[in-house]
C-alpha positions as CSV (number, residue, x, y, z in Angstrom):
1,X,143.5,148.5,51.1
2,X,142.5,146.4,48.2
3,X,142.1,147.7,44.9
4,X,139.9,146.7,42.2
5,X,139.3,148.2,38.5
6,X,135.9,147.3,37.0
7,X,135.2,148.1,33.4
8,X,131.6,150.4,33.1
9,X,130.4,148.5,30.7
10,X,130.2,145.0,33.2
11,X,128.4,147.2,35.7
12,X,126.0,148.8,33.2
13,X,125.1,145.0,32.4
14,X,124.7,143.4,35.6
15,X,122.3,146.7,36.8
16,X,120.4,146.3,33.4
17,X,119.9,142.5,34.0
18,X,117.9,143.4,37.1
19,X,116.2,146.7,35.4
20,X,118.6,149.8,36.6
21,X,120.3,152.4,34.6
22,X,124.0,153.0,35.3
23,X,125.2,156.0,35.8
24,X,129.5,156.8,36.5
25,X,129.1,160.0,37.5
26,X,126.1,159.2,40.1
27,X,128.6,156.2,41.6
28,X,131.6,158.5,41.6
29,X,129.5,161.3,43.6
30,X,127.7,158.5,45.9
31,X,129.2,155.2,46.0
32,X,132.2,156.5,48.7
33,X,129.8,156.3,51.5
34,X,129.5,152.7,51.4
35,X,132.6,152.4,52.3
36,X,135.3,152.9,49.5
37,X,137.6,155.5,48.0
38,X,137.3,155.5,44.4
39,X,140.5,156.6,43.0
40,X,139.6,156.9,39.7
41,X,136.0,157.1,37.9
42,X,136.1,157.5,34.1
43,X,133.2,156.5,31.4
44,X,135.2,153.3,30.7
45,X,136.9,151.9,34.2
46,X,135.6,152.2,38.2
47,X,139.2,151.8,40.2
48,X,138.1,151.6,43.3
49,X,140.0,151.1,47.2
50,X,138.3,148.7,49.2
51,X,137.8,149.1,53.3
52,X,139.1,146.1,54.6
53,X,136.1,145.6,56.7
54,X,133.9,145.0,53.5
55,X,135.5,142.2,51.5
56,X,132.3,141.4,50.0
57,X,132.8,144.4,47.6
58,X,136.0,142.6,46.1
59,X,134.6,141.8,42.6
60,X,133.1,143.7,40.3
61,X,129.9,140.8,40.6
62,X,129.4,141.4,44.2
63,X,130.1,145.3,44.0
64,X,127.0,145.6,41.3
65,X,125.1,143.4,44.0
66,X,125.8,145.8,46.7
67,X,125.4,149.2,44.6
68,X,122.1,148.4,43.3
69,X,120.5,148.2,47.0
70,X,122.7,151.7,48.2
71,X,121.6,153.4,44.7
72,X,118.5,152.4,43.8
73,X,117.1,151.3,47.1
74,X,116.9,147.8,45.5
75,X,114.7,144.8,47.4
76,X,117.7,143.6,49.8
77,X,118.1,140.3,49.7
78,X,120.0,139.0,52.7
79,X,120.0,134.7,51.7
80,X,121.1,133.3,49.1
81,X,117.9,131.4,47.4
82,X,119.4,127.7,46.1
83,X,118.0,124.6,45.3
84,X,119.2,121.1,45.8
85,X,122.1,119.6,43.7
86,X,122.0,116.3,44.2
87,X,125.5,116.0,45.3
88,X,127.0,115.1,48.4
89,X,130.3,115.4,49.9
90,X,132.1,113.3,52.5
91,X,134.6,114.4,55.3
92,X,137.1,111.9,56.9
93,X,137.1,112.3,60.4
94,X,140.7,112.1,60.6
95,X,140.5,115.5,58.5
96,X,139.5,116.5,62.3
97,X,143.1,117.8,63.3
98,X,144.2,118.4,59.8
99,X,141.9,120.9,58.2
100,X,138.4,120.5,59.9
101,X,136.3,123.2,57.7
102,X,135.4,122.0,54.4
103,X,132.5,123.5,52.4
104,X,130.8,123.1,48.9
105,X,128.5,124.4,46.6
106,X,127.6,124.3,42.7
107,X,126.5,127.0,40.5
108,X,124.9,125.9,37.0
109,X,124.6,127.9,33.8
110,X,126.8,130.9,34.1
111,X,126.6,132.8,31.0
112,X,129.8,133.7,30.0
113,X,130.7,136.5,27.2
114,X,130.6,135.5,23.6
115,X,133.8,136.6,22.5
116,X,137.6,135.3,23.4
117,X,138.4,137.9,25.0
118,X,135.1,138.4,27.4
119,X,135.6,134.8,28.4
120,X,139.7,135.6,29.5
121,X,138.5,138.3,31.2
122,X,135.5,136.6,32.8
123,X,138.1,133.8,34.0
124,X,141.1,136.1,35.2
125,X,138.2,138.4,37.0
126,X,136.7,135.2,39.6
127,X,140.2,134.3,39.9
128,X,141.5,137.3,40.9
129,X,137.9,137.3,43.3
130,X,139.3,134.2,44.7
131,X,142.9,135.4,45.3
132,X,141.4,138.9,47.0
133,X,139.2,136.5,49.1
134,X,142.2,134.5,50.2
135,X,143.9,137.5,51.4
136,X,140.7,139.4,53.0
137,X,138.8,136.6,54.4
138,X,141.5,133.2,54.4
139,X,144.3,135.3,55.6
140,X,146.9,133.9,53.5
141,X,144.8,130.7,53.0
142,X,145.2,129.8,56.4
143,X,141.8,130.3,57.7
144,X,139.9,129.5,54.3
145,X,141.1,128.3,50.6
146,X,138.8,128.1,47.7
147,X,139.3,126.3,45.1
148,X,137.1,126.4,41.5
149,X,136.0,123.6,39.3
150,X,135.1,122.9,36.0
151,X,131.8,120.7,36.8
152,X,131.4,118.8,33.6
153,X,135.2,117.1,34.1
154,X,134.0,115.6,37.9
155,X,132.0,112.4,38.8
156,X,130.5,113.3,42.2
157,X,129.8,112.3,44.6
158,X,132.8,113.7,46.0
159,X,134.7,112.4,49.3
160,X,137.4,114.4,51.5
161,X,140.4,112.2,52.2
162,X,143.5,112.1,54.9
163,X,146.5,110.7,52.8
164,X,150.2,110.3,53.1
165,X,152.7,112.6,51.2
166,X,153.7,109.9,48.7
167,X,150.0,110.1,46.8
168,X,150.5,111.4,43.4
169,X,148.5,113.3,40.9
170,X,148.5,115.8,38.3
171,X,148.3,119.1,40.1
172,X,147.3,122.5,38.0
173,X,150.1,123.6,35.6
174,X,151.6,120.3,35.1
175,X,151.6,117.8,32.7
176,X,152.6,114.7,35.0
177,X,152.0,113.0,38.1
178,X,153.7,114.8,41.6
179,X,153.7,113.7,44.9
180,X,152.4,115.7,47.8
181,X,155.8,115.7,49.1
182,X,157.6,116.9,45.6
183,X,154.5,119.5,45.3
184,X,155.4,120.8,49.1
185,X,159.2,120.7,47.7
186,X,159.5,122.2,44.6
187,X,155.5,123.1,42.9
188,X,155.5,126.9,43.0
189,X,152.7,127.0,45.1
190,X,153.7,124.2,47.2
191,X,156.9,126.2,48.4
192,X,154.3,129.1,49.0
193,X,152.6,127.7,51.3
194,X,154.1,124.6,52.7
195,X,154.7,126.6,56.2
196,X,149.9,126.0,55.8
197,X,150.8,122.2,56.5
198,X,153.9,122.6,58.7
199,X,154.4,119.2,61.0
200,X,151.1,117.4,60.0
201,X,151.9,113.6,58.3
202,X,148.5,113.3,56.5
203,X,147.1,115.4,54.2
204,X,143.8,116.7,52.9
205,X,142.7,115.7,49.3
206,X,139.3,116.0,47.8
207,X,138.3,113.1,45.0
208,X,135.6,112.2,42.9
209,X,133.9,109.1,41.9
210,X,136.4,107.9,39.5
211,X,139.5,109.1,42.1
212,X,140.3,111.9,40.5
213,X,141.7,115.0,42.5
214,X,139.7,117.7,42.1
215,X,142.4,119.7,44.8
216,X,144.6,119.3,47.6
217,X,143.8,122.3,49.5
218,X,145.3,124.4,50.9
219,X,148.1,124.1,47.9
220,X,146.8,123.8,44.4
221,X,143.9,122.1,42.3
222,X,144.3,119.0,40.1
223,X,145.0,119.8,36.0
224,X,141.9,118.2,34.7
225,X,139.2,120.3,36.9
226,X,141.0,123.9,35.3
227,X,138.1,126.4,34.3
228,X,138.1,127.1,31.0
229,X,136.3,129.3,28.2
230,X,133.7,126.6,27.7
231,X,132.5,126.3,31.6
232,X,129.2,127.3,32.6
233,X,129.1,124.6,35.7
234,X,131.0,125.3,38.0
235,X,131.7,123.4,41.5
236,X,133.2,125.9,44.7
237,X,134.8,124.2,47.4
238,X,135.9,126.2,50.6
239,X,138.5,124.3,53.5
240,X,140.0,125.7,56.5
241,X,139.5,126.6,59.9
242,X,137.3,129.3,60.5
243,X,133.6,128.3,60.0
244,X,132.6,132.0,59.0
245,X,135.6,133.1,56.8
246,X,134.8,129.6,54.9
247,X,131.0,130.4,55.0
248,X,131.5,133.6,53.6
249,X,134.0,132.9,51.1
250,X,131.9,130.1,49.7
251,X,128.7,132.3,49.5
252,X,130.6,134.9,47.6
253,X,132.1,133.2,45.1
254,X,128.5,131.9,44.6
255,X,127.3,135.1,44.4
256,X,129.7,136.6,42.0
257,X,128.5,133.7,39.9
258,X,124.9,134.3,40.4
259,X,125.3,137.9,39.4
260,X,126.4,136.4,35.9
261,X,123.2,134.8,35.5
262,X,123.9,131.3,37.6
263,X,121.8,129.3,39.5
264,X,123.2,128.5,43.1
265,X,122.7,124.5,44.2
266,X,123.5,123.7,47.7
267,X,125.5,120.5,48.4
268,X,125.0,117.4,51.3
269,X,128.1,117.6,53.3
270,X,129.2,115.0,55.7
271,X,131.4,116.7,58.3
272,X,134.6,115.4,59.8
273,X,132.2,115.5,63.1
274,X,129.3,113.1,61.6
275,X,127.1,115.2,61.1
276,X,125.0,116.2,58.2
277,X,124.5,119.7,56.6
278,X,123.7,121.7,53.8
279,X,125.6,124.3,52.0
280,X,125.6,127.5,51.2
281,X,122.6,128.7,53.3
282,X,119.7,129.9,52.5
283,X,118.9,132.0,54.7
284,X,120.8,135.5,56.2
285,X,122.0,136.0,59.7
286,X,119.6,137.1,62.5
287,X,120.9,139.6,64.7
288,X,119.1,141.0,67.8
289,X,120.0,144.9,68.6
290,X,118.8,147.2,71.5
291,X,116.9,149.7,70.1
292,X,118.1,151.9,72.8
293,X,121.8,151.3,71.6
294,X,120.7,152.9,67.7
295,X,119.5,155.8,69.9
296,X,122.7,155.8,72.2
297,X,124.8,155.9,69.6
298,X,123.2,157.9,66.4
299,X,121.6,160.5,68.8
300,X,118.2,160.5,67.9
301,X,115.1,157.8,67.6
302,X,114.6,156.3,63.8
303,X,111.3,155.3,62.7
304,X,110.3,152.1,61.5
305,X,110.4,152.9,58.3
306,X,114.1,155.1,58.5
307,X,115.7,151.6,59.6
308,X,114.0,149.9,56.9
309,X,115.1,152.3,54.2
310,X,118.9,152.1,55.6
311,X,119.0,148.8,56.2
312,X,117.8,147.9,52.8
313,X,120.1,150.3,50.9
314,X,123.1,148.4,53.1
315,X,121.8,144.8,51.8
316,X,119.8,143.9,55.5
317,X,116.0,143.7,56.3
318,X,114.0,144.5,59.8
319,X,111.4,141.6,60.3
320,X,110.4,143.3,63.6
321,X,110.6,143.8,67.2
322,X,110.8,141.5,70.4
323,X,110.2,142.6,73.9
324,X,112.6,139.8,75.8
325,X,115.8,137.8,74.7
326,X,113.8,134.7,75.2
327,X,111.1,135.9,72.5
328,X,114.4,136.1,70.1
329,X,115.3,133.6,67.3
330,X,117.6,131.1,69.0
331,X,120.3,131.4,65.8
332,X,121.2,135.4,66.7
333,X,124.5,135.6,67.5
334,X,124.1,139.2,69.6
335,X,122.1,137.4,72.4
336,X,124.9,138.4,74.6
337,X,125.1,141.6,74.0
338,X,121.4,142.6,75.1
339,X,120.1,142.6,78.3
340,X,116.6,141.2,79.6
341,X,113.8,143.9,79.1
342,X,114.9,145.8,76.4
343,X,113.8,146.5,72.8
344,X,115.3,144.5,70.6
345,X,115.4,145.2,66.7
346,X,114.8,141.3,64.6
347,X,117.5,142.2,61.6
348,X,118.9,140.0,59.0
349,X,122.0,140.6,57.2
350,X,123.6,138.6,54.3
351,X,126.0,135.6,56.0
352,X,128.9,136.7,54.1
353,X,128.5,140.3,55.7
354,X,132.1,139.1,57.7
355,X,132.3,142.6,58.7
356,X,128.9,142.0,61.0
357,X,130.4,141.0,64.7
358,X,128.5,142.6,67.2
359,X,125.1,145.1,67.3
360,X,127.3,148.0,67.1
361,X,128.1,147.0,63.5
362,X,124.5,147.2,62.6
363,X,124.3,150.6,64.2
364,X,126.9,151.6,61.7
365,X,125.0,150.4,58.9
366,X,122.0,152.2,59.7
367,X,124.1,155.0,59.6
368,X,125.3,154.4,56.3
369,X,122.3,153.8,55.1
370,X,120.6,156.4,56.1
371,X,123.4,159.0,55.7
372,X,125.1,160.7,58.0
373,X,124.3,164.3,57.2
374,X,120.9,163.5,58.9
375,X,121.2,162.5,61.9
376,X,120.3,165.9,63.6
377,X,122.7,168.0,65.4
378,X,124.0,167.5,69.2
379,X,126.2,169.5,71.6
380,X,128.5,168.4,74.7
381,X,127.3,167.2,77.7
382,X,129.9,168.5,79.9
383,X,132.4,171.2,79.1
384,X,136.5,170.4,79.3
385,X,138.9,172.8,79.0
386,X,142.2,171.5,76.8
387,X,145.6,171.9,77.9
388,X,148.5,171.9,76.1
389,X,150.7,169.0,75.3
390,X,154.5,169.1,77.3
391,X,156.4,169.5,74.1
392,X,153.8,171.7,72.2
393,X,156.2,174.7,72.6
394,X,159.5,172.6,71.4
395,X,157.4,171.5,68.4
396,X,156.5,175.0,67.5
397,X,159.9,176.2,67.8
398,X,161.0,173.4,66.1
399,X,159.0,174.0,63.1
400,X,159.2,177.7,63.3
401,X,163.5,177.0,62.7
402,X,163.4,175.3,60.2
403,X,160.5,177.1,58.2
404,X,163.0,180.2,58.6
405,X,165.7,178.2,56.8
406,X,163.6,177.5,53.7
407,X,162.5,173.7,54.6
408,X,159.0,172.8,53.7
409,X,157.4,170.5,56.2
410,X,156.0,167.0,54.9
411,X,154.3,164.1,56.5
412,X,155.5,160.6,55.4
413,X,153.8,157.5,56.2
414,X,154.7,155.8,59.5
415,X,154.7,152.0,57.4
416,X,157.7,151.4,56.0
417,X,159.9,148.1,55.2
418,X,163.0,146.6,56.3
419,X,165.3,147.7,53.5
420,X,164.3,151.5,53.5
421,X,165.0,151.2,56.9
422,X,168.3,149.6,57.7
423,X,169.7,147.4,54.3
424,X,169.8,150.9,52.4
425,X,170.8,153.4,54.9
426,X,173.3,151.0,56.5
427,X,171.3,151.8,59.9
428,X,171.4,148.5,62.4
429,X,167.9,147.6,64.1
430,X,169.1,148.5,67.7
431,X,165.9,148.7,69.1
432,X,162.9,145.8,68.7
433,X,161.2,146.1,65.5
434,X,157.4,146.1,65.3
435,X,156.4,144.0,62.6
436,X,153.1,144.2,60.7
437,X,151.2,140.7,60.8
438,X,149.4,140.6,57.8
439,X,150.7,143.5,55.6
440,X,148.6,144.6,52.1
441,X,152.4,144.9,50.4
442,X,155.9,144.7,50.7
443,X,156.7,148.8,51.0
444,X,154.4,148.5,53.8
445,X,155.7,145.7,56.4
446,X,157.4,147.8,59.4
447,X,156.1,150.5,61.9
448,X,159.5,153.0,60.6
449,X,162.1,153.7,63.3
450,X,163.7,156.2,61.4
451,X,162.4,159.6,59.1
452,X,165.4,160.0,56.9
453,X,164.2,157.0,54.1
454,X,160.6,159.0,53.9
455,X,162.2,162.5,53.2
456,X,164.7,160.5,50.6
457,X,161.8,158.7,48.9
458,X,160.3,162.4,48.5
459,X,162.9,163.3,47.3
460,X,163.8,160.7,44.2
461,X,159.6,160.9,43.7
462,X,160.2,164.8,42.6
463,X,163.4,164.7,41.0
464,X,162.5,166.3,38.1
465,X,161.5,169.6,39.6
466,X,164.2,172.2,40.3
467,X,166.8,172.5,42.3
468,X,167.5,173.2,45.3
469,X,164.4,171.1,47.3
470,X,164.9,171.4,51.3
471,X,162.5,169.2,53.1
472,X,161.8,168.3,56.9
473,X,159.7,166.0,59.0
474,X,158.5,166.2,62.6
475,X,157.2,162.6,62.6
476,X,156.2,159.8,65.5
477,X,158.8,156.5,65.0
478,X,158.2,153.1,67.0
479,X,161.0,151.9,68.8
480,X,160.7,149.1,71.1
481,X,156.6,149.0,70.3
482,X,156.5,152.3,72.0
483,X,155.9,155.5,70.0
484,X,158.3,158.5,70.0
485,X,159.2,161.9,67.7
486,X,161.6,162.5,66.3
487,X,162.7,165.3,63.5
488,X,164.7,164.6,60.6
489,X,165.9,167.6,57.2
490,X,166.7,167.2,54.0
491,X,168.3,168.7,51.6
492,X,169.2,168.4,47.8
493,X,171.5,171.2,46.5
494,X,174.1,171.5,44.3
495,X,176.7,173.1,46.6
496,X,175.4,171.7,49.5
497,X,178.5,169.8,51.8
498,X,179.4,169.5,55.4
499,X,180.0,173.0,56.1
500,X,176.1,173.6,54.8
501,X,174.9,171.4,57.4
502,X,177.0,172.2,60.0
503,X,176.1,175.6,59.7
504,X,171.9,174.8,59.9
505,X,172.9,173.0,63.0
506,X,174.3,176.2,64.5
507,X,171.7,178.4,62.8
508,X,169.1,175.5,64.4
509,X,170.9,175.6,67.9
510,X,170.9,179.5,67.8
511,X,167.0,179.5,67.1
512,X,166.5,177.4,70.1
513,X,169.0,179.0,72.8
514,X,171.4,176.4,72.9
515,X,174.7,177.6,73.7
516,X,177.0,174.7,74.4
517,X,176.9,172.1,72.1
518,X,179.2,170.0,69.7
519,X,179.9,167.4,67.0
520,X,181.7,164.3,67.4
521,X,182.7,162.3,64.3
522,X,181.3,159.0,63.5
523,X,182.2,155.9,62.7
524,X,182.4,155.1,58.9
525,X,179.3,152.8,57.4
526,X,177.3,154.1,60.6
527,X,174.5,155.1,58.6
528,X,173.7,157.0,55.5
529,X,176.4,159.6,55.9
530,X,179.6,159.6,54.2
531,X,183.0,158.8,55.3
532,X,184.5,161.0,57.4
533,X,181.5,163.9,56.9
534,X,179.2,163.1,59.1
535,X,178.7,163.9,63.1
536,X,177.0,163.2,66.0
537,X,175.5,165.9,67.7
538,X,175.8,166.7,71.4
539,X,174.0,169.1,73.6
540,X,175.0,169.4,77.2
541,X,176.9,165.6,76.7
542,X,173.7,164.2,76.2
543,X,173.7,162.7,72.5
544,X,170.3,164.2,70.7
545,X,171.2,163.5,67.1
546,X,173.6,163.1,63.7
547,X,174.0,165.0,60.9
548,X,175.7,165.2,57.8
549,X,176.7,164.6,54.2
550,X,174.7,161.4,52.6
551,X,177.0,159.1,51.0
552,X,176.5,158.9,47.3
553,X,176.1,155.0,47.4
554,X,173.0,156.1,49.3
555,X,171.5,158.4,46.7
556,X,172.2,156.4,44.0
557,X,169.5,154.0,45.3
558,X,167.1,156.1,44.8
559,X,168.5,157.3,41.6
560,X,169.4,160.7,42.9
561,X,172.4,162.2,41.3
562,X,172.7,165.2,43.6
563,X,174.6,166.2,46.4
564,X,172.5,165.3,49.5
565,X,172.8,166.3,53.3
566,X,170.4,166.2,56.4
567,X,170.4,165.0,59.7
568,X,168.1,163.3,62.3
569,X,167.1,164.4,65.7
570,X,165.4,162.9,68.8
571,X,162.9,165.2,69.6
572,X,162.6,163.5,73.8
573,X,166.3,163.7,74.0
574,X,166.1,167.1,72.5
575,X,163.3,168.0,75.1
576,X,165.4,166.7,77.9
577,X,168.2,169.6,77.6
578,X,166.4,172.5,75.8
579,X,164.8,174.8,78.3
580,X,161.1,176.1,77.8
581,X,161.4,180.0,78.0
582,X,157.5,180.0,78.0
């Protein structure tokens, strides 16, 4: 999840500016139910995790915005009030098949800190806005880019051009003129995210009056439009390919601006399309939800005035009730989801609310909102009786053997990354790997295949307690996209070896009522184990597992200086041979 730290004192300010008191300790006690996990809450710093499903939270701007309505049962405010800049923007239509999106939007008058230092901090804070926002809402810039402009250095009106890969400028960080092709060739950002422009032989730049670039997105901006202490003007532009990630993105960048005392001025665009609009919008997004589904789902009827009080606290408004679909506002996007002759609830909710996709969403919020230690008290319907899963017993067992040798069970995370996996334990990917599209870091890119890295990285994370630590894992794995167990030990003793292991093995065997079984040797560089000490374990010739010494080359990754050994068990192979004496 993202994480952002947000000194006190900015939120004191921005709730003062709009007549509230801030208190830390209230927002530490309260501010989890809207959908966050505060990992820290002291007088001078709010760090603060992120759901991914509200990246409006992502600055400390637009989090003050949002706590002040869940708090303080502020007056929502679902649009975003502008008035007219004056400026236009026009869209090639060959931009059609090259990056289709493209938004704008000015914000005048910002105040910005009096000091240095405030103004650095001011700077890095919408920047880092911006990057979050490219992450959350662009995906890697592919759906939506923002780019932000000093105002005062442009001479609107501004067009949106299709050009060839040998047009030059000065782009942000340089000194002179590059090419589109150099910048997709050697700029740093420009290797970053070349793959963004992949096959296309025109590309997007936006220019001013005087032909200036103010950016050629989705890459980098041009040098002379850089924000600086002294800019209080400031011109947003948003390009990609989704309509609503761009919407939103744009609107909160403005609104992150607003909150520092800016006024908002919408932009004339001409689309790639012809056509003629107006951006950001003024007004929030109408959504049309069947009463009976806030019933369904929160098990009870709300009042008018209990969907009011929610809604507001989670940013939204109720203007109503209609009867029929065809009474409804022709803009709601949930027209689908209600039938003809229900109730339907006329809600608005903020248009960067990205998180709002169907009337269940708004359900949720009323939840929220209203607090879910209120919503009365329900029993079940019909009554089931559980059953046991197949390998409940072998689990048990399981972890009642290796309790009784002195391991302590952990749970690791099932993420994991391609070196822990294989490069460092010398493992080979024999089975498909499932990949994570769009992964928060690089520890975290892999569904795991193996246990043994999480029990090591335990392991060098508690190196400084004493000796010896024993440690086991009755874990799922993916192999092949398909989930499985598997059970793998640990453990970090001084005069721990092969014979140690080999004889928890028996001792493990013994506990489960195996009588025939045996070790084969393995090959050397299979795996973590050293050279000629570790084993393959068979049970009935049906291979279950290995065990064994770790290699020191292994340990010394993780900086552990300790004689290691462990082993790693299929638990469905396992259950295959072992006999249930229940």
């Amino acid at each position: 999840m993202p994480t952002i730290s947000v000194p006190q004192a900015l939120l004191a300010e921005l709730m003062a500016n709009h007549g509230y008191t801030h208190d830390h300790e209230d927002v530490e006690h309260r501010l989890p139910l809207l959908g966050t996990d505060i990992d820290g809450c002291t007088p001078e710093t709010l760090d603060i995790e992120i759901f991914p499903d509200r990246p409006d939270l992502l600055s400390g701007e637009t989090l003050a915005f949002a706590m002040r309505n869940f708090l303080h049962d502020a007056e929502s405010q679902p649009g975003m009030a502008s008035t007219p800049s004056g400026l236009t923007m026009t869209v090639d239509p060959e931009l059609k098949s090259v990056r289709p999106v493209i938004y704008g939007a000015v914000v005048r008058n910002v105040t910005v800190p009096n000091d240095s230092e405030g103004r650095e901090a001011f700077i890095k804070a919408l920047m880092d806005h911006q990057e979050k926002l490219h992450f959350a809402l662009g995906r890697g810039r592919q759906r939506a880019s923002i780019g932000v402009h000093d105002l005062e250095q442009l001479h609107p009106p501004f067009r949106v051009e299709a050009v060839s890969s040998d047009t030059s400028f000065v782009p942000l960080g340089e000194t002179k003129p590059m090419s589109i092709g150099d910048i997709l060739q050697h700029h740093p950002k420009g290797t970053e995210y070349a793959h963004l422009l992949d096959g296309m032989e025109r590309f997007p730049l936006i220019l001013d009056q005087a032909n200036d670039v103010l950016s050629f997105p989705p890459i980098i901006n041009g040098a002379h439009t850089t924000v600086t202490h002294a800019t209080k003007d400031f011109f947003i532009d948003v390009t990609g390919w989704d309509t609503r990630a761009c919407e939103a993105a744009l609107m909160l960048v403005c609104l992150q601006l607003r909150e520092r005392g800016g006024e908002v001025q919408s932009v004339e665009i001409t689309t790639c399309d012809g056509d003629t609009i107006t951006m950001p919008s003024t007004e929030g997004q109408r959504h049309m939800v069947p009463e009976e589904l806030v019933k369904h789902l929160l098990g009870r009827t709300m009042n008018d005035q209990e969907i009011v009080t929610a809604l507001t606290r989670m940013g939204g408004r109720l203007h109503g009730r209609v009867n029929a679909p065809d009474e409804a506002p022709m803009s709601s996007q949930s027209m689908a989801q209600a039938s003809r002759g229900t109730h339907l609830l006329d809600i608005e909710m903020p248009r960067w609310r990205f998180d709002v996709l169907h009337p269940v969403d708004i359900v949720e919020d009323i939840a929220i909102g209203h607090g879910y230690e209120d919503l009365g008290q329900d029993w079940p319907k019909s009554h089931l009786t559980a059953t046991a899963r197949p390998d409940h017993q072998l689990r048990r067992r399981l972890r009642e053997a290796f309790q009784g040798m002195g391991f302590l069970q952990i749970q690791s995370l099932t993420l994991s990354n391609m070196e822990d996996q294989f490069s460092k334990m010398r493992w080979k990917p024999n089975h498909d790997v499932t990949h994570i599209t769009n992964p928060i870091t690089v520890d975290h890119t892999v569904l795991r295949q193996h246990l043994m890295p999480g029990l090591i990285r335990l392991l060098a994370a508690n190196k400084h307690h004493d000796l010896p630590q024993r440690v086991y894992e009755l874990g799922t794995v993916v192999r092949n996209h398909i989930n499985t167990d598997r059970l793998a030990f640990l453990s970090a003793e001084r005069s721990g070896g092969f014979a140690a292991v080999r004889g928890r093995i028996q001792a493990f065997c013994r506990d489960l009522g195996i009588i025939s079984w045996r070790a084969e040797p393995l090959e050397a560089n299979d795996g973590p184990w050293l050279a000629g000490r570790g084993a393959k374990l068979f049970i009935d010739d049906t291979w279950v597992g290995c065990f064994g010494e770790l290699d020191p080359a292994i340990a010394d990754q993780y900086e552990l200086n300790v004689p290691l050994n462990g082993g790693e068990i299929d638990v469905m192979a396992l259950m295959g041979v072992v006999e249930d004496p229940v």
